[in-house]
KEKE-3310 file (N, C-alpha, C; in steps of 0.2 Angstrom, whole numbers, plus 5000, padded with zeros to 4 digits):
npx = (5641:5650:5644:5641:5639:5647:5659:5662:5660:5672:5681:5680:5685:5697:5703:5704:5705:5697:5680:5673:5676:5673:5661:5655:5658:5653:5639:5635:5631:5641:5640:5634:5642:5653:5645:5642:5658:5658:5649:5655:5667:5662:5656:5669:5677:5687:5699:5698:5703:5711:5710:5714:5722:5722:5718:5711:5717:5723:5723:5733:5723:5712:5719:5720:5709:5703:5707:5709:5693:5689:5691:5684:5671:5672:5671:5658:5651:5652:5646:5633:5632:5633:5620:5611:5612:5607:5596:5591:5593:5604:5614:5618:5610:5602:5595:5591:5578:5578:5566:5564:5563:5576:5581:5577:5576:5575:5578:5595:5594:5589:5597:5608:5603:5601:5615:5623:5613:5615:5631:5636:5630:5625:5621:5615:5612:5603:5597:5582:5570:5551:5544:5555:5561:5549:5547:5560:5559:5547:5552:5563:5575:5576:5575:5566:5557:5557:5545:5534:5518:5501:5484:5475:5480:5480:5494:5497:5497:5496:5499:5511:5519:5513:5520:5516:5523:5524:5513:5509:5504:5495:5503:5496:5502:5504:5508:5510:5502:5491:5482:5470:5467:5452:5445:5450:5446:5447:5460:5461:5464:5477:5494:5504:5513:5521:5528:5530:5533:5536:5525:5517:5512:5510:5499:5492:5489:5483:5469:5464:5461:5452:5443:5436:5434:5440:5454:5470:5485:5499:5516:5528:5537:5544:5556:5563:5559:5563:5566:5552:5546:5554:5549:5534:5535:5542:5528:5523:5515:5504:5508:5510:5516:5523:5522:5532:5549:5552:5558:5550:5552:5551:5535:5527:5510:5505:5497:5490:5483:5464:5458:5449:5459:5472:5487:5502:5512:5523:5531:5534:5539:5539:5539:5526:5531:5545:5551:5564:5574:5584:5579:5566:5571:5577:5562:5559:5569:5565:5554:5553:5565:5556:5545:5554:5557:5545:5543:5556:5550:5537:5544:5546:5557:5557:5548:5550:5551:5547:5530:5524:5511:5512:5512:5529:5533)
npy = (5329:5339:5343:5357:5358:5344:5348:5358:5351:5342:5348:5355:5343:5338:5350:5348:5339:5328:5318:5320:5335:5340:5339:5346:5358:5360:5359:5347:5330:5316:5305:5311:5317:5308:5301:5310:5311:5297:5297:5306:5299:5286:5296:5300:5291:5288:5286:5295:5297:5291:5279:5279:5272:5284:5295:5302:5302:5313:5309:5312:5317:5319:5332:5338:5341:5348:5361:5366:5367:5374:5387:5386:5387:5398:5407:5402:5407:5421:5423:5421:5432:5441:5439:5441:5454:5460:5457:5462:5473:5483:5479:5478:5485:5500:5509:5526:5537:5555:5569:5579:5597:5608:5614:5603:5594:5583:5572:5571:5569:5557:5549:5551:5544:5532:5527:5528:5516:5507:5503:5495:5499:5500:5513:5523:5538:5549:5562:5570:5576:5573:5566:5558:5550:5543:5534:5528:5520:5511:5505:5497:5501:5510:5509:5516:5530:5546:5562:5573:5577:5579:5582:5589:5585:5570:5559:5544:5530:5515:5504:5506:5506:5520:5530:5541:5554:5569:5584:5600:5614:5624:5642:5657:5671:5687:5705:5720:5729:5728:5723:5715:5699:5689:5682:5670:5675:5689:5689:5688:5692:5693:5690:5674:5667:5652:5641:5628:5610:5608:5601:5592:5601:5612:5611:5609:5619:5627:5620:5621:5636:5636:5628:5640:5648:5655:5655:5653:5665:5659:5664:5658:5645:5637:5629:5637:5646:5658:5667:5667:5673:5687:5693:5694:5702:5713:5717:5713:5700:5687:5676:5658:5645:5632:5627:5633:5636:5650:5666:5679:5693:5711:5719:5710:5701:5686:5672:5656:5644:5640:5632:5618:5604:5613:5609:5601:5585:5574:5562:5544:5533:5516:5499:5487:5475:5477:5475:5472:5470:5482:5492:5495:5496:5511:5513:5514:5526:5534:5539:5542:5554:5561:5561:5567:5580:5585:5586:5596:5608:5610:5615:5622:5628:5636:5644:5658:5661:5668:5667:5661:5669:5679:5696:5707:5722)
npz = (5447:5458:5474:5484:5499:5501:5500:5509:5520:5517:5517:5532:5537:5534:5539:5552:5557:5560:5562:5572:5577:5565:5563:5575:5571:5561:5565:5564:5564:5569:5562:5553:5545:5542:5532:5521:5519:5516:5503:5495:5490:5484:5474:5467:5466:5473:5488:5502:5513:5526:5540:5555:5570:5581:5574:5560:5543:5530:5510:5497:5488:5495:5499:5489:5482:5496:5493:5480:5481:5489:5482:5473:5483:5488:5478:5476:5484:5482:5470:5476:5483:5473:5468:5477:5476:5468:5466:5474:5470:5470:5463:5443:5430:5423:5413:5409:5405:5402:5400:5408:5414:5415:5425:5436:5451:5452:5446:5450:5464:5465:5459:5465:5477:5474:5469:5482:5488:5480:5478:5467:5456:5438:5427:5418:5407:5399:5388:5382:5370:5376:5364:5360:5372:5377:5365:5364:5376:5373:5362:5369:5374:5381:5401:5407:5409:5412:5409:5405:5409:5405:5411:5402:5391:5388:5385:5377:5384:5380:5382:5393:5411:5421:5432:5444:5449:5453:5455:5446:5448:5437:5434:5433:5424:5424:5417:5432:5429:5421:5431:5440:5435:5430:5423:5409:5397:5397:5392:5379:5368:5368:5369:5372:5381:5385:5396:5396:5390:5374:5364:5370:5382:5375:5369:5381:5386:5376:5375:5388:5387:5374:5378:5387:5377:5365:5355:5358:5354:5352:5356:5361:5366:5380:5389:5399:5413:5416:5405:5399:5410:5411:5396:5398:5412:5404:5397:5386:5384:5391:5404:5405:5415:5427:5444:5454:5463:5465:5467:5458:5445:5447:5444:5441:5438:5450:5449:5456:5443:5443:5434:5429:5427:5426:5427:5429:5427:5434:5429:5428:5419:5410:5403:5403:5404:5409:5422:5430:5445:5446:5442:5448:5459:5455:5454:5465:5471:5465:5470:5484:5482:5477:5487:5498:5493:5492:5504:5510:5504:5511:5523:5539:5537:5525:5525:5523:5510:5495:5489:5475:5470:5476:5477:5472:5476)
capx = (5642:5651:5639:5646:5640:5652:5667:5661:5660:5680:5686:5681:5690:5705:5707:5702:5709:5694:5676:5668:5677:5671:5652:5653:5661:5647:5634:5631:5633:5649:5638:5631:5649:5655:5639:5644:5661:5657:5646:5659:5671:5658:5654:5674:5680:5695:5699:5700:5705:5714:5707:5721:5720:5720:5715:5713:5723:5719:5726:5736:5718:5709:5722:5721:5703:5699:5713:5702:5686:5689:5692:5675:5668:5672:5666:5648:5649:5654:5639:5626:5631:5630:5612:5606:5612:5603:5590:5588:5593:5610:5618:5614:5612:5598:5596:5585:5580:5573:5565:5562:5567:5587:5581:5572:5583:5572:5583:5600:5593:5587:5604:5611:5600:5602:5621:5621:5609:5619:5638:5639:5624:5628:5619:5616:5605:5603:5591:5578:5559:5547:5541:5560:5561:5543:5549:5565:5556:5543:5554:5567:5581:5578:5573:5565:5558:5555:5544:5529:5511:5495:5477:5470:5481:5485:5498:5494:5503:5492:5504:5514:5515:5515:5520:5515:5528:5525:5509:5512:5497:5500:5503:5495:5507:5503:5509:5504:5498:5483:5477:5469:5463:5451:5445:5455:5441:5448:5465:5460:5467:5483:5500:5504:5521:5522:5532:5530:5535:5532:5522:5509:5513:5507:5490:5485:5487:5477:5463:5459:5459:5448:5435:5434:5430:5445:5460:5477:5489:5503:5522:5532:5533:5551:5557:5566:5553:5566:5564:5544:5544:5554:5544:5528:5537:5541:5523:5524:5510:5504:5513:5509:5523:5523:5523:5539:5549:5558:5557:5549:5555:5546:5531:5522:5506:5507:5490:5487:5477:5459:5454:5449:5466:5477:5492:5508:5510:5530:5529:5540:5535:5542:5535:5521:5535:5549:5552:5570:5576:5587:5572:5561:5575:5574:5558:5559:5572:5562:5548:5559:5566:5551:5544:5559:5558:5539:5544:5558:5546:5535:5545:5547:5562:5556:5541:5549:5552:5542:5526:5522:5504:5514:5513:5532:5534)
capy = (5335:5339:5347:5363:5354:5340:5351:5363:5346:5339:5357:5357:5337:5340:5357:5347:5329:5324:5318:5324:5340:5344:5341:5351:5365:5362:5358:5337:5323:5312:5301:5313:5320:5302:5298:5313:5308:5289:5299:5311:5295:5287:5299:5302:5282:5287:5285:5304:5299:5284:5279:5279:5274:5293:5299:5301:5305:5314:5305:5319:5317:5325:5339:5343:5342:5353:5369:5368:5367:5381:5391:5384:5389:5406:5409:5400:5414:5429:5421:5422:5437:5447:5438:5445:5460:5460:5455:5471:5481:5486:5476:5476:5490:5503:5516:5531:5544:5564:5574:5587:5604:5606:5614:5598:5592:5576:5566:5571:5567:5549:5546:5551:5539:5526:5529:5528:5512:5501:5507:5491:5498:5506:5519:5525:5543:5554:5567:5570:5578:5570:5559:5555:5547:5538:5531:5525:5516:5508:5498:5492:5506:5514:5505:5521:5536:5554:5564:5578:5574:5585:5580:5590:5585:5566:5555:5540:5527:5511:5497:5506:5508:5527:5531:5549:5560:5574:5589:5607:5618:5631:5649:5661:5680:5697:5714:5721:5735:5724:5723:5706:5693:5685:5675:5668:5679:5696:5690:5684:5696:5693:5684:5669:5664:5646:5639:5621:5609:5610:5597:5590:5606:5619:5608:5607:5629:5628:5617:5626:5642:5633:5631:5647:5652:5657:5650:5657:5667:5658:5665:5656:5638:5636:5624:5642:5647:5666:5668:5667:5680:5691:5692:5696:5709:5719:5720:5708:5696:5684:5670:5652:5643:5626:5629:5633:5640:5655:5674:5682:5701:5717:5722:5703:5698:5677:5668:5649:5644:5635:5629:5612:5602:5617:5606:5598:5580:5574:5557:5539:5528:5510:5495:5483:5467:5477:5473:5469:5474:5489:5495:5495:5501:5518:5518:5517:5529:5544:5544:5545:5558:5566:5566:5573:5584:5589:5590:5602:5615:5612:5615:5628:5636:5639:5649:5665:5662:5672:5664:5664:5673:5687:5703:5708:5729)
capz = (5449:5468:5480:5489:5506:5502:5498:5516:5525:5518:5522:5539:5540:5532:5542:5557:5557:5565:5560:5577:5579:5559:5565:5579:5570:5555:5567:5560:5567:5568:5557:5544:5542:5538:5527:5517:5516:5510:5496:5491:5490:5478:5467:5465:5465:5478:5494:5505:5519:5529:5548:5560:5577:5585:5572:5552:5540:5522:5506:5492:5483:5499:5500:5483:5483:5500:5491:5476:5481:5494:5476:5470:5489:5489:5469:5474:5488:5479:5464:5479:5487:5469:5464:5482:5478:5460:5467:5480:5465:5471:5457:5437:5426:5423:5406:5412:5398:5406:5397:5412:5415:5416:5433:5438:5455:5454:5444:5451:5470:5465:5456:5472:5482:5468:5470:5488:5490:5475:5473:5461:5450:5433:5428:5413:5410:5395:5390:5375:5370:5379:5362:5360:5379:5378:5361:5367:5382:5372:5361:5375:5373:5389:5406:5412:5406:5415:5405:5408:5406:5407:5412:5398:5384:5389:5380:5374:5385:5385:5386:5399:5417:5421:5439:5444:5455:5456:5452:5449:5447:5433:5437:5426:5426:5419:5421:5436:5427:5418:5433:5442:5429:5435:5418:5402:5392:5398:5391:5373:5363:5372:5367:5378:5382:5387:5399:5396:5383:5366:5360:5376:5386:5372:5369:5385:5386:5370:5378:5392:5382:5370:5383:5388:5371:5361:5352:5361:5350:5356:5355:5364:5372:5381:5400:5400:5415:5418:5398:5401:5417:5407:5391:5403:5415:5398:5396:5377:5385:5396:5403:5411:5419:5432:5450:5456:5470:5463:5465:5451:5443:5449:5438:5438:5445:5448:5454:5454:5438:5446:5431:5431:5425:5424:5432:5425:5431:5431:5429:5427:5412:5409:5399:5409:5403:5411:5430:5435:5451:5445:5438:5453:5465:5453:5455:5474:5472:5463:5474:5488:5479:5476:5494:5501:5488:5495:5515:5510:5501:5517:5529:5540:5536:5517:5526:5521:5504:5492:5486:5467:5470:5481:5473:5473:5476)
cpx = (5644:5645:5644:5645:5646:5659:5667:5663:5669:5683:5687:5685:5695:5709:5706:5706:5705:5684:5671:5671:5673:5664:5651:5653:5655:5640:5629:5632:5636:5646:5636:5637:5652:5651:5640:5652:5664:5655:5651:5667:5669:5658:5662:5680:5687:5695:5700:5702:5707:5714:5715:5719:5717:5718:5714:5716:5721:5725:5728:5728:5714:5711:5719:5714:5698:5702:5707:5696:5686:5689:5685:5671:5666:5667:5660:5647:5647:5648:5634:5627:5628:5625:5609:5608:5608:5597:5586:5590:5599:5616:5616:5616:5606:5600:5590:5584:5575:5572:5562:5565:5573:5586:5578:5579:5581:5576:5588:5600:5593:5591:5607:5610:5604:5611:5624:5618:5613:5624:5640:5633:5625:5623:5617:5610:5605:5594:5588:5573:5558:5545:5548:5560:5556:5546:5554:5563:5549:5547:5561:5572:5582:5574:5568:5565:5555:5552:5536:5523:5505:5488:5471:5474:5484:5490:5495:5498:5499:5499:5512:5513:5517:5514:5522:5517:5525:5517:5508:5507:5502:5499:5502:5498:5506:5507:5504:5501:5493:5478:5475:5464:5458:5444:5449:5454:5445:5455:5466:5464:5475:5489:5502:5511:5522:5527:5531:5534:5529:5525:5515:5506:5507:5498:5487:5484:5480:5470:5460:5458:5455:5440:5432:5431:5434:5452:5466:5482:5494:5512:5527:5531:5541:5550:5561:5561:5557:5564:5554:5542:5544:5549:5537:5530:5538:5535:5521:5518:5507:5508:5511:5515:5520:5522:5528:5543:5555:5553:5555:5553:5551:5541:5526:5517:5506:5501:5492:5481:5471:5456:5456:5456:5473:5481:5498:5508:5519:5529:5532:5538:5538:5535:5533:5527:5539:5548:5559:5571:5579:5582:5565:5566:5576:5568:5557:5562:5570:5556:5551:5561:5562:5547:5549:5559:5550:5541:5548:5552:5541:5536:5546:5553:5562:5550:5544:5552:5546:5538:5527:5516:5506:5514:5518:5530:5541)
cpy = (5336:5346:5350:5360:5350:5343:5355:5356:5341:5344:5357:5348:5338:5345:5354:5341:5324:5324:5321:5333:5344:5346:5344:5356:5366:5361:5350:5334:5320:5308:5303:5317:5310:5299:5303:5313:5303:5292:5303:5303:5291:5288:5302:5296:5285:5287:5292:5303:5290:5285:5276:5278:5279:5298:5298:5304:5308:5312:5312:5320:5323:5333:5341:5344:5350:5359:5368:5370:5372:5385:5391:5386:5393:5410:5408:5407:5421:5427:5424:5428:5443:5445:5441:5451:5463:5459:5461:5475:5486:5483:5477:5485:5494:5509:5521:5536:5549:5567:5580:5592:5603:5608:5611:5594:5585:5572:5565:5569:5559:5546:5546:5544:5533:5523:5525:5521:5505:5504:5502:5492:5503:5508:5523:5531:5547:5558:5567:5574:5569:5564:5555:5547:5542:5533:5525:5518:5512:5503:5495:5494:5508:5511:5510:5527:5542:5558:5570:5577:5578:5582:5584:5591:5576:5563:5550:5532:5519:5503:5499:5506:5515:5528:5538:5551:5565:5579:5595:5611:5623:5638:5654:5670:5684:5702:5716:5726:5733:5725:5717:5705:5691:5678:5676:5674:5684:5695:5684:5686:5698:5688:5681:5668:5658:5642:5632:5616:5609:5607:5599:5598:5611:5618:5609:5615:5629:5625:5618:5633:5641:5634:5636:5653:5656:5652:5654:5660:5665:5660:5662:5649:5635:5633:5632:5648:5657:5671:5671:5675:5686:5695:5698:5704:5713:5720:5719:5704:5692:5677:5662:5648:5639:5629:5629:5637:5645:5660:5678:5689:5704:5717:5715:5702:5691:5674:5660:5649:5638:5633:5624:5609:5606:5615:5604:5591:5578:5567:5550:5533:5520:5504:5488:5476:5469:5475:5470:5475:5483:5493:5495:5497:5509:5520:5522:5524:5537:5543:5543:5552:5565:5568:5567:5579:5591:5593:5595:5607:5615:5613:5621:5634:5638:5641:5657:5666:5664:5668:5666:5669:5678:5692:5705:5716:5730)
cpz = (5456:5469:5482:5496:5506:5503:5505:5519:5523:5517:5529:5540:5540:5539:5549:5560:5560:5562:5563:5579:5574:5562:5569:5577:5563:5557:5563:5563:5565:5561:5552:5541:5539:5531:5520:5512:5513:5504:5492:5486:5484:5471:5463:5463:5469:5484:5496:5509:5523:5537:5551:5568:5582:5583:5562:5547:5531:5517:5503:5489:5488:5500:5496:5482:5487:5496:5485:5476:5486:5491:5476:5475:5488:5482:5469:5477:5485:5476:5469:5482:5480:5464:5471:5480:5471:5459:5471:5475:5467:5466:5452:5433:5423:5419:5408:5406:5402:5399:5402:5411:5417:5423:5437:5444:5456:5452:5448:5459:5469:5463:5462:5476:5478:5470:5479:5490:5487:5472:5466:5455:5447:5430:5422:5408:5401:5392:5381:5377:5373:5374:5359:5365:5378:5371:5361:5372:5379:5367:5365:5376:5379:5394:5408:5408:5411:5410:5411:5406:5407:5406:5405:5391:5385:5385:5380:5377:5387:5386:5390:5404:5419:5430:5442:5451:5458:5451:5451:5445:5442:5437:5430:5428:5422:5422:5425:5434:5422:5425:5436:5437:5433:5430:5412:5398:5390:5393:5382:5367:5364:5369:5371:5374:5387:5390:5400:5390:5379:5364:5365:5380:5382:5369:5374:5385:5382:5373:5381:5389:5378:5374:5384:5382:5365:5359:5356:5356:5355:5355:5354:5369:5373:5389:5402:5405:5414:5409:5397:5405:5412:5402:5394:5408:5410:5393:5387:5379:5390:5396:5407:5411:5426:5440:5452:5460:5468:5465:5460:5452:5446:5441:5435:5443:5444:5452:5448:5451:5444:5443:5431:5426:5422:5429:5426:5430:5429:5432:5426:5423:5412:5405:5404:5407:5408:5419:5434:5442:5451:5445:5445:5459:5460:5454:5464:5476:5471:5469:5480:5489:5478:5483:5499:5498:5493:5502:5514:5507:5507:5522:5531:5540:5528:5517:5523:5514:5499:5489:5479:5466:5474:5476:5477:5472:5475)
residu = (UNK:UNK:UNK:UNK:UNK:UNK:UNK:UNK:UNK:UNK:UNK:UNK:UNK:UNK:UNK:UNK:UNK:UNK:UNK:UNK:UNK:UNK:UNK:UNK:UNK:UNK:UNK:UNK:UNK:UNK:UNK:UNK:UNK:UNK:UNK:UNK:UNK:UNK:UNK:UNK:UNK:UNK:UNK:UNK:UNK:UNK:UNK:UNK:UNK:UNK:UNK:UNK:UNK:UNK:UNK:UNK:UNK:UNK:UNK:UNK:UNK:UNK:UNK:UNK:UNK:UNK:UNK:UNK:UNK:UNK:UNK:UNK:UNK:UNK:UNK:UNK:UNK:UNK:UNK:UNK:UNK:UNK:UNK:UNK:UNK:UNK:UNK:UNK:UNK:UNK:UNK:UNK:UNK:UNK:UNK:UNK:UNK:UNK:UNK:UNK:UNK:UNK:UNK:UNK:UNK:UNK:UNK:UNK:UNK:UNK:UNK:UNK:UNK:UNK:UNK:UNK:UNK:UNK:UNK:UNK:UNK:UNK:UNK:UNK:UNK:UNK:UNK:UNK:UNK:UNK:UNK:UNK:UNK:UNK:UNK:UNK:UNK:UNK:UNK:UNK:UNK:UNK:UNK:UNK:UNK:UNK:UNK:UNK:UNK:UNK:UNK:UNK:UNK:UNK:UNK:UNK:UNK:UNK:UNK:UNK:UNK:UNK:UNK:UNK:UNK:UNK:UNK:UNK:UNK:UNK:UNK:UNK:UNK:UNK:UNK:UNK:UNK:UNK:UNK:UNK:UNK:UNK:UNK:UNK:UNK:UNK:UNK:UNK:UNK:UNK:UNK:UNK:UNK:UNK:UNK:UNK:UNK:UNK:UNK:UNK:UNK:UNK:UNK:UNK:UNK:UNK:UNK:UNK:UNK:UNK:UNK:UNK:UNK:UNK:UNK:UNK:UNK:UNK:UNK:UNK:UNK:UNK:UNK:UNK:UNK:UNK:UNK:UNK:UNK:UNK:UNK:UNK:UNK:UNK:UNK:UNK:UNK:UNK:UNK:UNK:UNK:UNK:UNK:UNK:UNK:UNK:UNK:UNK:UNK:UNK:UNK:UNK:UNK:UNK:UNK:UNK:UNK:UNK:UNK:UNK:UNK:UNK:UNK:UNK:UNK:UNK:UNK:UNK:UNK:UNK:UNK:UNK:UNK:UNK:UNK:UNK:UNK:UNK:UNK:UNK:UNK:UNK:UNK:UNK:UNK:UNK:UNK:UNK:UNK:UNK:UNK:UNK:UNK:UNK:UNK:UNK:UNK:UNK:UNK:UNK:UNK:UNK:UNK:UNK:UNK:UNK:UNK:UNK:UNK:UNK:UNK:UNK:UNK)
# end
């Protein structure tokens, strides 16, 4: 098998005519430029090159040799430049599955980045329920799942690794003509409109409501948070929904729930075997993602935007 040095070191003779000018330009010694070329001579039984008084001379076999192997050069090159890049996670190919909110900006930023960071990495994204995504992601379908999780209804993820984004305290809304809540009890005999998913989402409702002493008459459990508002402002029931930075309707009151685990958790799942580069440049990519995502909400030119606990007039 030729050594890439060999062929680097009768490129630069060829191209040079000279066995000290090679080692300069290669940084060797006139002698370890020679020693390379007795070994290449060797392992090929031909003669490369004919000693000439002022200088030496390359046989057809050298020419034909250095023009080849300059092919082979370049080709090991390009090999190592697209294993470094595969190796940073700017090469290869990564399958993502969301089951977030359609108005979740978190995926669509960290494609960006992702985009941005590895133009030669492909990319490959589609959407599901949340036990679609995890499903998907535990037999080796999807590199990567995005999904929604609740401290009082966990999921079940033991041979994965789950990598938690983001936390968004719930918001519990009434008509402001109820009055201020100020426990679940008061609101028993009430219709609940869920703004979470189906499945995890509408158990953990149930579970703090549980606590409290009743079961929840629940209506409705939809990512459709303006569906939710509504509902509640035409005085149909109450509603709990994520923490989020929109304007409500006229006619809602919106306070942060403080009961213990009343949160939603956004959260980036994968299987403890996986680990390729791709796949750890998205994760770098979402939480990125996500604390950009925070500094804009605290920054100060999104000071005058309406709280959710504001009582709008």
């Amino acid at each position: 098998m030729l050594k890439p040095v060999h062929l680097q070191t009768l490129a630069a003779v060829v191209r040079t005519s000279s066995f000290s000018q090679a080692s300069r330009e290669l940084g060797y010694t006139s002698s370890a430029v020679a020693q390379q070329i007795a070994a290449l001579e060797r392992d090929l039984g031909v003669r490369l090159f004919v000693r000439e008084p002022q200088r030496i001379r390359p046989t057809p076999a050298a020419l034909l040799l250095a023009e080849r192997g300059q092919h082979a050069l370049e080709l090991l090159e390009s090999l190592e430049q697209e294993a470094r890049a595969t190796a940073a996670g700017q090469l290869g190919r990564v399958s993502i599955g969301t089951a977030l909110d359609a108005g979740s900006v978190l995926v669509a930023d960290s494609l960006a980045m992702l985009r941005e960071a590895g133009p030669g990495l492909e990319i490959e994204l589609e959407g599901g329920s949340s036990s679609q995504v995890l499903e998907r992601v535990r037999v080796g379908a999807l590199d990567l799942g995005l999904v929604y999780d609740y401290p009082l209804a966990p999921r079940q993820l033991d041979d994965a690794q789950v990598i938690e984004l983001e936390e968004a305290p719930w918001h519990l809304v009434t008509p402001v003509g109820w009055g201020q809540v100020h426990d679940l009890t008061g609101l028993a005999h009430r219709e609940w409109f869920v703004g979470l998913d189906a499945s995890s989402g509408e158990e953990a409702v149930r579970t703090l409501c549980l606590r409290s002493g009743f079961d929840p008459l629940i209506r409705l459990h939809t990512s459709n948070h303006d569906l939710v508002l509504g509902k509640v402002a035409a005085g149909l029931g109450v509603g709990v929904v994520p923490q989020l930075p929109w304007r409500h309707p006229d006619g809602l009151h919106v306070r942060p729930m403080e009961e213990e685990g009343a949160s939603r958790l956004t959260v980036a799942v994968h299987m403890r075997r996986s680990g390729t580069p791709a796949l750890r440049a998205a994760v770098r990519a979402l939480r990125e993602a996500t604390r950009r995502s925070r500094q804009g909400r605290n920054s100060p030119r999104n000071s005058g935007t309406q709280r959710p606990d504001s009582k709008k007039s």
